[in-house]
N, C-alpha and C positions, 0 to 999 in steps of 0.2 A: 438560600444562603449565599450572602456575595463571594465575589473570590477576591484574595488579598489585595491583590493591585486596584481593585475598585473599593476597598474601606482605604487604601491609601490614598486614593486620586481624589477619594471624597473631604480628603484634610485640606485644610487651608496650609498655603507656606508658612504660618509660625506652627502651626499645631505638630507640623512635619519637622521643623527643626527643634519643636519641644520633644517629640516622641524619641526622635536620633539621638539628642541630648540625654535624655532619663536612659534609653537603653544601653547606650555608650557610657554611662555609671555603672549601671548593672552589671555589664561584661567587664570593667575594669575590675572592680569589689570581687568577680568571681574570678578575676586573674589571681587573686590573692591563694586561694586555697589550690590555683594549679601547680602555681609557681615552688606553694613552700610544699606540696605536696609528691612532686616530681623530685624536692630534694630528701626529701622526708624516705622516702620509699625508695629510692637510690643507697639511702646509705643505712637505715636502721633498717631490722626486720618486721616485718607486717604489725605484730600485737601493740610494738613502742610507736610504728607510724601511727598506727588507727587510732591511739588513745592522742597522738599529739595533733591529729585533724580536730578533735573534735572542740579543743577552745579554740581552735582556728575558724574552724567553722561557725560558731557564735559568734563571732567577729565580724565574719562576713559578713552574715544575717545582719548583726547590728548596722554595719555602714551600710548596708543595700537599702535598709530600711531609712536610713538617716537620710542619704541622697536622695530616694523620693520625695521625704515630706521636705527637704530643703529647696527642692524644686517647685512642687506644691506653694512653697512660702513667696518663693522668688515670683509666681506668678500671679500671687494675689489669692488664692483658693486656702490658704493655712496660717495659723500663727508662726510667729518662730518658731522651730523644735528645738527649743532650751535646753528643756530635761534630755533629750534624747541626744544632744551635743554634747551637755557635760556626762552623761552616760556612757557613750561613745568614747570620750577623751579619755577618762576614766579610764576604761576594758582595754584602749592601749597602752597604756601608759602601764597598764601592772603587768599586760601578757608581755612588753619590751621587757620590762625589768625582772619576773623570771623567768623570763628567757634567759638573760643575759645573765642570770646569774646560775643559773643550773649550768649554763656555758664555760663559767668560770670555776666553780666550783660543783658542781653535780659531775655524779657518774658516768662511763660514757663513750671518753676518750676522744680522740681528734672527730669522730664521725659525728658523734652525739653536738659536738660541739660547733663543725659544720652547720647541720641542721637548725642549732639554737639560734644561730648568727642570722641565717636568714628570717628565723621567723621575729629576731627583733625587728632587723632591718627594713623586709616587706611590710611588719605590721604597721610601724611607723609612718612609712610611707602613704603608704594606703591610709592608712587612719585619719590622720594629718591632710591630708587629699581631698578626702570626700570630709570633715568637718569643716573647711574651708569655703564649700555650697552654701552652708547657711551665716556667712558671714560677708556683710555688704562693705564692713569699712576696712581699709587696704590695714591702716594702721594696725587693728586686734589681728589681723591674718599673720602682720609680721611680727605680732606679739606672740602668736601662737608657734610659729616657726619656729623664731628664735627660742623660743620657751624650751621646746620641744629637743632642742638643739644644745641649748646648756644644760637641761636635765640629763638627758641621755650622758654627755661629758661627764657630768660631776657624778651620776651613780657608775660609771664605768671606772673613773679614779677613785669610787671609793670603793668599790670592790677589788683593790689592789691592784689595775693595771700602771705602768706610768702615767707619769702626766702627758706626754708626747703622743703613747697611743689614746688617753681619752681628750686630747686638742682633737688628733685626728677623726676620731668620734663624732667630737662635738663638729667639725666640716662639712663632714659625710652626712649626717643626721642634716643638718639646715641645708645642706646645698641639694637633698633629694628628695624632703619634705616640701622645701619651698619650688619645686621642680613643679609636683604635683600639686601645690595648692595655686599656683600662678596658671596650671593650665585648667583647675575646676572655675579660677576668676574668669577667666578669659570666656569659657565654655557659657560661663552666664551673664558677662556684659553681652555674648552675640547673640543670646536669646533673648535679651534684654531689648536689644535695638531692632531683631528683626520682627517684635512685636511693636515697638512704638513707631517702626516704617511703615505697618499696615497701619496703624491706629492712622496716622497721618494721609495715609492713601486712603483710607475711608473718611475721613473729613475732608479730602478736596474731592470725591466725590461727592460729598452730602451737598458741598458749597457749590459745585456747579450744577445738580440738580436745584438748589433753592434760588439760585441767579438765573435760572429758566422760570422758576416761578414767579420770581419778582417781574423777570420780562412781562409774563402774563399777568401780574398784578396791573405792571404799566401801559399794557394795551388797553385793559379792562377799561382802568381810570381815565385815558385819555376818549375812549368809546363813550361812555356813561357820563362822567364828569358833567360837561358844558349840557347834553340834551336833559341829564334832570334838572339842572339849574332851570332852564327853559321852561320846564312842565310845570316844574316849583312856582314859578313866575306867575306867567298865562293861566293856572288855575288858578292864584292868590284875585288875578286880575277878572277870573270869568267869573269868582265868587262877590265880587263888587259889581260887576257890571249884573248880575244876576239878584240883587239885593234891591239895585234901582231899577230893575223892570228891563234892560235895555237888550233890545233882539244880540248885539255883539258879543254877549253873552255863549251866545250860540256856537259863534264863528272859533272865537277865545277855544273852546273846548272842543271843537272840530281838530282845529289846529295840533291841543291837545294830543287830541287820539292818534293825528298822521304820525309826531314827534315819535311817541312812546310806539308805535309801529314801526319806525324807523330803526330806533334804539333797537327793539325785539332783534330786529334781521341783524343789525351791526353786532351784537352780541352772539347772533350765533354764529356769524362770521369769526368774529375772534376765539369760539370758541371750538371751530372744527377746524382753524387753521392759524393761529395769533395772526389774523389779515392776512389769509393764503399763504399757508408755506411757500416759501420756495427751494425747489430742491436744492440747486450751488448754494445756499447760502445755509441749509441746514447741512451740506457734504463738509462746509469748510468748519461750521460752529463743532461738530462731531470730529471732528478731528481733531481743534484746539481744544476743546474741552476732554478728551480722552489723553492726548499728553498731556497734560493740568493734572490730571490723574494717575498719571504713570502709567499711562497705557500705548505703545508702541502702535501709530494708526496709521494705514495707509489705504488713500483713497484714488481710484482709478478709472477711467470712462469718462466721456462727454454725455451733456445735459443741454446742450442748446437746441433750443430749435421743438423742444417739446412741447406738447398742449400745457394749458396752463393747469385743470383739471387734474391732468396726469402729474406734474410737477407737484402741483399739493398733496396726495394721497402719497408719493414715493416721500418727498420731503418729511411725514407724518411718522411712514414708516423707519427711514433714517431717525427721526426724533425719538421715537420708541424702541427703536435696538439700543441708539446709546444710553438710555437710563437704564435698561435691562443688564449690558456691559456692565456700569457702573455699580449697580445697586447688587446686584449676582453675580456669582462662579466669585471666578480669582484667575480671570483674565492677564496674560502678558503683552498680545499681541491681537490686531482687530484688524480685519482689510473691507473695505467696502466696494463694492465692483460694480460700475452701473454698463453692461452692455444693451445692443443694440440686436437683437436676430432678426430674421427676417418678417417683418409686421407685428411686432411687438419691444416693449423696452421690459428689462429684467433687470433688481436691483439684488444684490447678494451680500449679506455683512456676516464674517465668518470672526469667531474667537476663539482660544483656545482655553478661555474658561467653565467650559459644562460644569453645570455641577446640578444637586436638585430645585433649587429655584426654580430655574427654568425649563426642566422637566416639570414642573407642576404648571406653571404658566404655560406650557405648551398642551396642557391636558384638558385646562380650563382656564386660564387665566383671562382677567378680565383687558389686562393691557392688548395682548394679542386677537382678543375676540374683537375689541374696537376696529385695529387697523383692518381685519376680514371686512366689517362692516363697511369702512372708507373704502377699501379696495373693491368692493363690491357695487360703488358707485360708478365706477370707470369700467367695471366687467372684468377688476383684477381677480387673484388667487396670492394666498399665503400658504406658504410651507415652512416651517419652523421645527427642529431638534437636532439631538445630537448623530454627530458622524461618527463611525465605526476608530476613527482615530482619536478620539475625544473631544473632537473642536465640535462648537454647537452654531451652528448657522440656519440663518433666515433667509427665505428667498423670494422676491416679491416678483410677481410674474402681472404685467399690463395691455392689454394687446392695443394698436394703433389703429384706427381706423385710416380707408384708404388717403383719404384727404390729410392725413395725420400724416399718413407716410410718406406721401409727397413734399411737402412744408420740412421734412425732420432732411430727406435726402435734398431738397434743394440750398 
């Protein structure tokens, strides 16, 4: 069974600020029964408190339940909850007004009357609050406020107060209702944005993983292009000269075969290195492409002076950490570190986005098992997972042979 902080750390940043969001409902909805319940038991004795919790407590229920599925809705998983809005509006709108009238006329005296006052006032609030989740257009919010706000008034005057105490009423009602429903808008334009910030951050990912593919589309086509033209040719040609008997026939399809030998090796050249990585120039592309992404990158170490060999398989490596950054976790920050020890070179790209992707890619994945292979031309080693603080880092270890290390220190 995981422990909390790791079903936590396993959320993505909107999931986390939807979850804060939906709890921080909860807990308000259940402020409601503390709030009138501390007045409730303060000033009546236990038998009148217990029975006046208990349509408070359905209240609660009701909006707890309301703000979930409003959430729900706002995120795309639910329809409107219609019925369960005007449901809601409903159950406050009548526990406000006998409230307020057993306040005014029920048995009781100043205490009883206390008590009633808040359970108008809180229900309102609250009520009005969390109906306001499943409502996107500002205008119906201020319809609902103000609504909210002149009713409240006009039953207050008509159950005999002045007019002067039900203006004030009507004040007090709009200006605490719209308190709360300006802070349940606000609460879901920021869930709002900081789910279309990722949607955005995972399309400049996508876009600079597929601008590395078109790269490789572009090398392919300039490799291939011009040598089958050639082949196209020279067979159309050995198939005439071979029609009329003529030995060049021969040569024609010789030729052939060196071409399409040729093409083979340029092909796989392009494809174990797009024409030899190089490391500086994949350290620099993984950098711009990780800010392109909203990813905070920082690369560190000298590369000169390295084997070429060696340069391609780190270069490789760099190439394969950043799609793994991108495509996995929920990375903020990324460093990449190419040191020098003594007879070997060591490249390190650290994030602080672990998450399970890349525990599964480190267990078998195919991306990772490649670069072991590359690295394994050069006599490298790969070490790859997560650290005890949750950053997940790769570390590519190359040894220099002597002559290597002469050429790197001269």
């Amino acid at each position: 069974m995981g422990s909390p902080g790791g079903w936590w750390g396993r959320k993505s940043t909107p999931a986390k600020v939807e979850t804060y969001t939906r709890w921080s409902f909860h807990f308000i909805a259940l402020s409601e029964p503390t709030v009138i319940g501390v007045t409730a038991f303060g000033h009546l004795d236990a038998r009148a408190g217990f029975l006046l919790m208990l349509p408070v407590a359905g209240h609660t229920a009701l909006a707890m339940v309301t703000a979930s599925r409003a959430l729900d809705w706002t995120c795309g998983r639910r329809p409107q909850p219609l019925r369960l809005l005007w449901t809601l509006g409903a159950a406050t709108a009548a526990l406000a007004v006998v409230a307020l009238t057993l306040a005014q006329h029920g048995p009781g005296g100043d205490d009883a009357s206390t008590v009633l006052g808040a359970v108008f006032g809180v229900t309102l609030c609250y009520g009005v609050g969390l109906m306001a989740l499943a409502m996107q257009d500002r205008r119906r919010v201020v319809w609902l406020v103000g609504g909210f706000g002149a009713g409240a008034g006009l039953v207050t005057w008509a159950l005999g107060m002045p007019a002067l105490a039900a203006l004030a009423t009507t004040a007090f009602v709009t200006a605490a209702t719209g308190f709360f429903a300006a802070t349940s808008g606000f609460s879901i334009w920021l869930l709002k944005a900081v789910y279309a910030l990722d949607e955005a951050r995972e399309t400049r990912a996508r876009l600079a993983v597929a601008e590395e593919r078109l790269r490789f589309g572009r090398d392919l086509h300039d490799v291939m292009g011009r040598n089958l033209a050639v082949i196209a040719l020279k067979s159309e040609l050995a198939v005439q000269l071979a029609r009329r008997e003529r030995p060049e026939a021969v040569e024609q399809m010789i030729e052939v075969q060196r071409i399409a030998q040729e093409s083979q090796r340029e092909v796989r050249d392009v494809v174990r290195g797009y024409r030899r990585a190089d490391l500086e120039a994949e350290l620099s592309g993984a950098r711009g492409v990780l800010r392109a992404a909203g990813i905070d990158c920082e690369v560190s170490g000298e590369t000169e002076g390295l084997p070429a060999e060696v340069q391609s398989a780190l270069g490789w490596v760099v190439r394969e950490a950043t799609t793994n950054v991108l495509r996995h976790g929920d990375a903020k920050k990324c460093t990449v570190t190419v040191r020098r020890p003594e007879g070997r070179v060591v490249l390190t790209v650290r994030n602080d986005g672990a998450a399970a992707p890349h525990g599964s890619a480190r267990r078998g994945g195919t991306g990772l098992a490649g670069l072991r292979e590359r690295l394994s031309a050069v006599d490298g080693t790969l070490d790859a997972g997560e650290t005890g603080d949750g950053d997940f880092t790769l570390v590519a270890e190359v040894p220099l042979t002597a002559r290597a290390v002469l050429e790197v220190a001269s």
